[in-house]
VMD Tcl script that draws the C-alpha trace (Angstrom):
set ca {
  {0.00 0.00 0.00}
  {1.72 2.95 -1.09}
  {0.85 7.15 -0.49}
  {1.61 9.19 -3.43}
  {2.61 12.86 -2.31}
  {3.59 14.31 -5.81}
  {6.03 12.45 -7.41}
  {7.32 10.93 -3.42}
  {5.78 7.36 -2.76}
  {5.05 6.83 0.70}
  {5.23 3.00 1.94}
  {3.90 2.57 4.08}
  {1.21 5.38 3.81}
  {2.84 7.24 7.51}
  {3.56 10.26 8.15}
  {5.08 11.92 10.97}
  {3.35 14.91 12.33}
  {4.90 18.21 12.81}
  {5.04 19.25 16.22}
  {7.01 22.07 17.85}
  {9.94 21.10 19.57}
  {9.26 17.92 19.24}
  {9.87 16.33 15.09}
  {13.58 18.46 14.94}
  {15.97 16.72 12.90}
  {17.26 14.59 15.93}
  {13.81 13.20 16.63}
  {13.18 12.57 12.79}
  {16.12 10.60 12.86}
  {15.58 7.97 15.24}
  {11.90 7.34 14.23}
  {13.45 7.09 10.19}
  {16.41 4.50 12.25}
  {13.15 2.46 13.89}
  {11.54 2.49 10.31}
  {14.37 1.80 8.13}
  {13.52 4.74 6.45}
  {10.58 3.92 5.69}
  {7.70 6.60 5.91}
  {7.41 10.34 5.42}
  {9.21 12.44 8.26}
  {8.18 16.49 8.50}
  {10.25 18.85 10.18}
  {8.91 21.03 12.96}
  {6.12 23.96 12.16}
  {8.52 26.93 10.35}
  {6.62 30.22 9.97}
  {6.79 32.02 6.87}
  {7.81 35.37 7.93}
  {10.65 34.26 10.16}
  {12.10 31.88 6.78}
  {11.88 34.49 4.69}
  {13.51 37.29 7.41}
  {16.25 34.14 7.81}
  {15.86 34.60 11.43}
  {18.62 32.26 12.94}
  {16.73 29.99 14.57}
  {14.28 29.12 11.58}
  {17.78 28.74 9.68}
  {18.43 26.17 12.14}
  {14.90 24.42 12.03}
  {15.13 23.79 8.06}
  {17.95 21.01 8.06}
  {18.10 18.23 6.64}
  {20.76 15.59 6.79}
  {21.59 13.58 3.62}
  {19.65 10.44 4.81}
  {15.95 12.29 4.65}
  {14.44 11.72 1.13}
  {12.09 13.35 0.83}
  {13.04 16.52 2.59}
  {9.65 17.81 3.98}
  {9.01 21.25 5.46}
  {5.61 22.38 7.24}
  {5.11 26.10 7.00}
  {2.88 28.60 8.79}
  {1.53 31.56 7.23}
  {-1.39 34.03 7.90}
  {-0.62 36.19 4.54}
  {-0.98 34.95 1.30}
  {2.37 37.26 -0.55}
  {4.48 36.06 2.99}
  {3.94 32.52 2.58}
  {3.93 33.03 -1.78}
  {7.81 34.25 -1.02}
  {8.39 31.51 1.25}
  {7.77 28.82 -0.78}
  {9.44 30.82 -3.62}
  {12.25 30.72 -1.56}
  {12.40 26.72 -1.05}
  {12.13 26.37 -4.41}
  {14.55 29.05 -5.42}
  {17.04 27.72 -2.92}
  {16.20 24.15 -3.01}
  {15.76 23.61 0.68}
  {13.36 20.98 0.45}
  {11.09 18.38 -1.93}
  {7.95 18.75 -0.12}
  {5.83 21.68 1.30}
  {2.93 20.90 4.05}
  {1.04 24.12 5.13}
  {-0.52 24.23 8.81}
  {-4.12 25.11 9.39}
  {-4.92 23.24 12.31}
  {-3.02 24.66 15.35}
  {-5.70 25.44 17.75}
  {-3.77 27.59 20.62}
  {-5.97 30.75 22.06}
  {-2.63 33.11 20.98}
  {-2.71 31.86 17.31}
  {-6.43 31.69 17.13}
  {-7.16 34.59 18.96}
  {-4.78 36.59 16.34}
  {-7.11 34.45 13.53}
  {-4.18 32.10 12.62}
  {-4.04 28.01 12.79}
  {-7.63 26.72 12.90}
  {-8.99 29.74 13.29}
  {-8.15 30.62 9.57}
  {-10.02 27.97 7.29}
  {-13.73 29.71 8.47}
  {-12.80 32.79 5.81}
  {-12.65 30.70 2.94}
  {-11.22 33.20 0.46}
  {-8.22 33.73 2.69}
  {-7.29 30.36 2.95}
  {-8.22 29.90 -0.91}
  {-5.39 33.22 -1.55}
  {-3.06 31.31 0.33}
  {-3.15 28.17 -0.99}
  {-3.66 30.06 -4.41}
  {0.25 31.84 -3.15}
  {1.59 28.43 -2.04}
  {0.82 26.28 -5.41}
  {1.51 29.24 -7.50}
  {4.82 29.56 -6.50}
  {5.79 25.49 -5.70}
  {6.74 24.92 -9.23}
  {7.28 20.96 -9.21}
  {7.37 20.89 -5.57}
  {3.80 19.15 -4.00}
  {1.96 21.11 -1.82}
  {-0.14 19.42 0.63}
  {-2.51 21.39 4.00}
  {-3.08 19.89 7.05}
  {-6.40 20.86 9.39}
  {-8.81 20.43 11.83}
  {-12.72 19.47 11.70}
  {-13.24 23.08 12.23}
  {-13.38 26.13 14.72}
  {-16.32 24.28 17.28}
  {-19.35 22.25 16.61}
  {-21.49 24.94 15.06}
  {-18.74 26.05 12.99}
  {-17.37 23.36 10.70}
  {-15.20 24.11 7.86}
  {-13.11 20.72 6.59}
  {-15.39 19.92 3.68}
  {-15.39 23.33 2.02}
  {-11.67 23.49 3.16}
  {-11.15 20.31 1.15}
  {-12.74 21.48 -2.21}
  {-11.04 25.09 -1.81}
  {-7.77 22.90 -1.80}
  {-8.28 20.64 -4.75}
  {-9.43 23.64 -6.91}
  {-6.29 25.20 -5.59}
  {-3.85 22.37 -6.92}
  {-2.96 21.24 -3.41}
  {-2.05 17.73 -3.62}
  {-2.81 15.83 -0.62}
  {-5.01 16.88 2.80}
  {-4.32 15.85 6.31}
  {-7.51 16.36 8.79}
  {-7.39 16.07 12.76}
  {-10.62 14.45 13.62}
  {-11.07 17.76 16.02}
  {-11.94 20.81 16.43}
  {-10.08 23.99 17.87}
  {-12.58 24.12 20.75}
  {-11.36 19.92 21.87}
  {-8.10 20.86 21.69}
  {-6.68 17.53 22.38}
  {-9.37 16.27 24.34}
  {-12.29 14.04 23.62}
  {-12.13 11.14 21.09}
  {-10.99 11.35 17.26}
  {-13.83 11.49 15.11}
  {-12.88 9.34 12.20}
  {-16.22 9.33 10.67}
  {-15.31 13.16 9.41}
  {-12.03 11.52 7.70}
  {-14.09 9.06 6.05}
  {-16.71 12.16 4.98}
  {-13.56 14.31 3.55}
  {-12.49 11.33 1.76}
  {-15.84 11.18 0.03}
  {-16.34 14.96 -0.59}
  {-12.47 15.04 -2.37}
  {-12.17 11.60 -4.16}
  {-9.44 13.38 -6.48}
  {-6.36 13.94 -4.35}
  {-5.17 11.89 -0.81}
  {-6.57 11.89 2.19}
  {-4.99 11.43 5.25}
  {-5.97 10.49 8.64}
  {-5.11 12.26 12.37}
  {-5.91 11.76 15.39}
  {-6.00 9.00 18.34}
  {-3.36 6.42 16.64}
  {-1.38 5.29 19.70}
  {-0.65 2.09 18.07}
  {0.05 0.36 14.66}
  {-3.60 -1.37 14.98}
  {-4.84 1.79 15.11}
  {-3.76 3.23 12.09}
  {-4.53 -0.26 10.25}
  {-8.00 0.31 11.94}
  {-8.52 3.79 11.20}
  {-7.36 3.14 7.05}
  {-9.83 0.48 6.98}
  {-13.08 2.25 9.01}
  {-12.80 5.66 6.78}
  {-10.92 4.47 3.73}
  {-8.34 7.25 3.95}
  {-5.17 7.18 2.23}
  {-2.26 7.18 4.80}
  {-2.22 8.24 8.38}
  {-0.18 11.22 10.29}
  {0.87 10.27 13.91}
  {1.65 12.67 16.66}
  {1.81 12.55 20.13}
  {1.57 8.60 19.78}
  {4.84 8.46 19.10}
  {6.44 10.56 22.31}
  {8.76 8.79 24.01}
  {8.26 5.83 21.18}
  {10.02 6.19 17.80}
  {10.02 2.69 17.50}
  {6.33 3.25 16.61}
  {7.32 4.04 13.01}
  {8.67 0.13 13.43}
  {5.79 -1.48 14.59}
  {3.76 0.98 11.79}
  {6.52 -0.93 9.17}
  {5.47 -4.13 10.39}
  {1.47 -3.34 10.26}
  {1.24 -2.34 7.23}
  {3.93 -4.89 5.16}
  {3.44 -8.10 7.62}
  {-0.15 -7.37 8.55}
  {-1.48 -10.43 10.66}
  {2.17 -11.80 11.07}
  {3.34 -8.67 12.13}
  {5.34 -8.36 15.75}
  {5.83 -5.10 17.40}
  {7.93 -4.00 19.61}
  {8.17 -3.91 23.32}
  {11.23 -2.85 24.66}
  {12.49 -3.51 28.27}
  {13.52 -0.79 30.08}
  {17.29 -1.00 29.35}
  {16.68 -1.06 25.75}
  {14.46 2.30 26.24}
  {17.15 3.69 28.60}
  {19.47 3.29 25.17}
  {17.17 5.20 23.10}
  {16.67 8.12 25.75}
  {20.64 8.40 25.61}
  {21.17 8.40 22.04}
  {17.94 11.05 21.77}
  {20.12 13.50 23.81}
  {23.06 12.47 22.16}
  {21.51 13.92 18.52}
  {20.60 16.76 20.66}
  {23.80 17.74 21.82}
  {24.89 17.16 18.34}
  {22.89 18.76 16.64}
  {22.58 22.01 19.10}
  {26.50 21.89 18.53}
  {26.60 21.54 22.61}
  {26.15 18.77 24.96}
  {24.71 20.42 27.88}
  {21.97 22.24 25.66}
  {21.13 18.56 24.06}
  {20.37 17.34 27.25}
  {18.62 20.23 28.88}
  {15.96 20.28 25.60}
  {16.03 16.44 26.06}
  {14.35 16.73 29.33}
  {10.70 17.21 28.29}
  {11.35 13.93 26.50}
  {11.57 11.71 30.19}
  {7.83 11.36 31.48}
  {7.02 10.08 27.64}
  {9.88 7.27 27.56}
  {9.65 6.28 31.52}
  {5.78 6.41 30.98}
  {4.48 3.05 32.81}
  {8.04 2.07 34.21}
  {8.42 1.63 37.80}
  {10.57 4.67 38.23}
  {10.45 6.66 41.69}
  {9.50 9.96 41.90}
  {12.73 11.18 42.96}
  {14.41 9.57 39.92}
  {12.05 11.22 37.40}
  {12.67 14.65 38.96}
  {16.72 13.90 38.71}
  {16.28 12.58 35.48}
  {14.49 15.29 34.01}
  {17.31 18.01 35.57}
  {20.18 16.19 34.06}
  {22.51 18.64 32.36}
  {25.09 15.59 30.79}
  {25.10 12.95 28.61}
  {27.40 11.05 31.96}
  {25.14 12.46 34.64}
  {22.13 11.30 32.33}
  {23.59 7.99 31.73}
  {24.52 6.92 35.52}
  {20.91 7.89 36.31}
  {19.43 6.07 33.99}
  {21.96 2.90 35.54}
  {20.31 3.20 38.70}
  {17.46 2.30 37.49}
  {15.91 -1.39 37.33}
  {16.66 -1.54 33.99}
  {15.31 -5.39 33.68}
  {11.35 -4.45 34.05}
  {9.80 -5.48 31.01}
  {7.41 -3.38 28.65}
  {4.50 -2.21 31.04}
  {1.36 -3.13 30.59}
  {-1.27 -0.04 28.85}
  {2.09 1.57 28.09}
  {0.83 2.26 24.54}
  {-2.02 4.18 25.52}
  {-2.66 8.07 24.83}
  {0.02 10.53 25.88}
  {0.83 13.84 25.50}
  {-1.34 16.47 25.89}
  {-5.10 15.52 26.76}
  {-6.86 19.21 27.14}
  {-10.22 19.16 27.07}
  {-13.27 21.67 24.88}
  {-12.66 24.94 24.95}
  {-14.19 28.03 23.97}
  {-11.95 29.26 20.75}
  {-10.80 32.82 21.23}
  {-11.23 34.76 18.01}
  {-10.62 38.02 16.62}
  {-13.75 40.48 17.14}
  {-16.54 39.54 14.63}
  {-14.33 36.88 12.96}
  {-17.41 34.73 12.51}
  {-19.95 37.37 11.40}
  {-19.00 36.76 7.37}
  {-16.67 33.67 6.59}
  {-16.29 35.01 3.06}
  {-14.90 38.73 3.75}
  {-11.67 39.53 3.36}
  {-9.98 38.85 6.21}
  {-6.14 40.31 7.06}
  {-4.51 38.37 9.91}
  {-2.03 40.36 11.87}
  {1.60 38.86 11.69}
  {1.65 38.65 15.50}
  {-0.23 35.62 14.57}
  {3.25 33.95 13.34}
  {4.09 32.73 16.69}
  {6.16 29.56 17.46}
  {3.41 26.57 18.56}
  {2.16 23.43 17.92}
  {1.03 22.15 14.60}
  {-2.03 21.33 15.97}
}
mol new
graphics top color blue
foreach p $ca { graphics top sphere $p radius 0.5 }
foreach p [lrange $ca 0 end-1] q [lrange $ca 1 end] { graphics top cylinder $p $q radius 0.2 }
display resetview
């Protein structure tokens, strides 16, 4: 079974899903080790404005080591001619081979601003956008990915979807949410099966609650989508792209895996190793390699007082002798494959004043909106 994303096949149909701080290139790296390369891998959210100011940072965020094929980039952008001269400037520059646009970050200070999920509800400013993005892509594909929609009484993926494929973008993603659950709640996969229906010309791709392999087998076969994009399933568990591997090419045969605490201990040192690499400083590899502990030790039998120590380590020794103090022979835990990450329940959506009183006016989004977050 094989995802076509332009001229890229995808086999299996996986994707990795952007999320801030989280899918740099150290992270990409082990979950494209687990998978044997196998899968698509998308760098962390970039907004357009900072790329195309060449703000340091960004700069930094774009990277690519020789082993990613395709190179994929997710940008952000609230202005159609910002995010036109951003992907002008991939092309131009050749910093990547495949351009995924963000609509579905749902945090008050992007949506409040009338960014991320908030942006989809005026139609003809996401269809100028996506109008700047495609234009300007040359052979490069351009794919979107979203949410359901702003809340319950204001749901925007299937006119989303057609704007797209009228637009020449080449594949959708959809988060079975809305920007009011957040992250709360339960998936609805029945709206990825609906969007599939409504845009039968271009890919459709599946988000939201896959915390295993079987799930994403399950959620292909319930809504007939074409690939699924996996987020906070895979904290503290890049060997999910493995087990995905294994799903989708063994099927019934397939084993997955379920490493013992010393084998997870290895993967938690060679995260921070990348890091440090990669950050071009040891101590700085291990201090952003902190918010990475709860997700790995999740389930483990690890004290309270080792947690907190772990997660203040400022050295790749200091990190590995407390990790050696550990009973590293407990097995995988039991419900250890469960949801993690962020759970946050409905919310009201804070919007710009009278954003909802026309969804087909012209709309111009501040570019305080371009704010580093989530993908959403």
């Amino acid at each position: 079974m094989t995802l076509q994303i332009g001229p890229h096949p995808v086999q299996p149909p996986v994707v990795l899903a952007p999320m801030a701080g989280i899918t740099n290139a150290p992270f990409r790296t082990l979950c494209r080790e687990f998978s044997g390369g196998k899968g698509l891998f998308v760098s962390e959210m970039i907004t357009t404005r900072a790329l195309v100011e060449r703000d340091a940072k960004t700069m930094r965020l774009i990277h690519f080591d020789g082993t990613e094929k395709p190179r994929s980039i997710q940008l952000y952008g609230v202005d159609p001619v910002t995010v036109g001269k951003a992907v002008r400037m991939i092309v131009d520059e050749d910093l990547a081979d495949h351009i995924d646009l963000n609509f579905g970050c749902p945090v008050p200070k992007v949506t409040r601003k009338g960014g991320g999920s908030a942006l989809p509800y005026k139609r003809n400013l996401l269809r100028s956008i996506l109008r700047e993005a495609v234009g300007n892509a040359g052979s490069l594909p351009v794919t979107m990915k979203m949410r359901k929609g702003i809340d319950d009484e204001h749901i925007t993926f299937l006119d989303a979807g057609r704007i797209a494929v009228q637009e020449g973008v080449t594949a959708i993603a959809l988060h079975g949410r809305t920007a009011a659950q957040h992250y709360g709640g339960t998936a609805d996969w029945e709206a990825i099966a609906r969007l599939k229906e409504a845009v039968p010309e271009i890919p459709v791709l599946g988000n939201g609650d896959i915390w295993s392999a079987d799930d994403a087998v399950r959620m292909m076969r319930e809504t007939g989508c074409d690939g699924v994009v996996v987020g906070r399933g895979c904290l503290g568990r890049p060997w999910l792209f493995g087990d995905l591997v294994a799903a989708f090419e063994d099927g019934d045969d397939a084993t997955y895996a379920q490493p013992s605490l010393r084998e997870v201990a290895r993967v938690m040192l060679r995260h921070a190793e990348l890091l440090g690499e990669w950050l071009e400083n040891e101590e700085r590899g291990v201090i952003d390699f902190r918010k990475h502990v709860a997700w790995y030790t999740k389930g483990f039998s690890v004290g309270s007082e080792a947690r907190k120590n772990l997660a203040i380590a400022s050295s790749l020794d200091e990190l590995g002798a407390l990790l050696s103090d550990l009973d590293l022979d407990q097995p995988w835990p039991a419900g250890a494959d469960g949801p993690r990450g962020r759970t946050s329940g409905r919310n009201k959506v804070v919007l710009p004043d009278g954003w909802l009183d026309d969804p087909y006016d012209c709309a111009v989004v501040g570019a305080d909106a371009e704010l580093d977050t989530s993908g959403g």
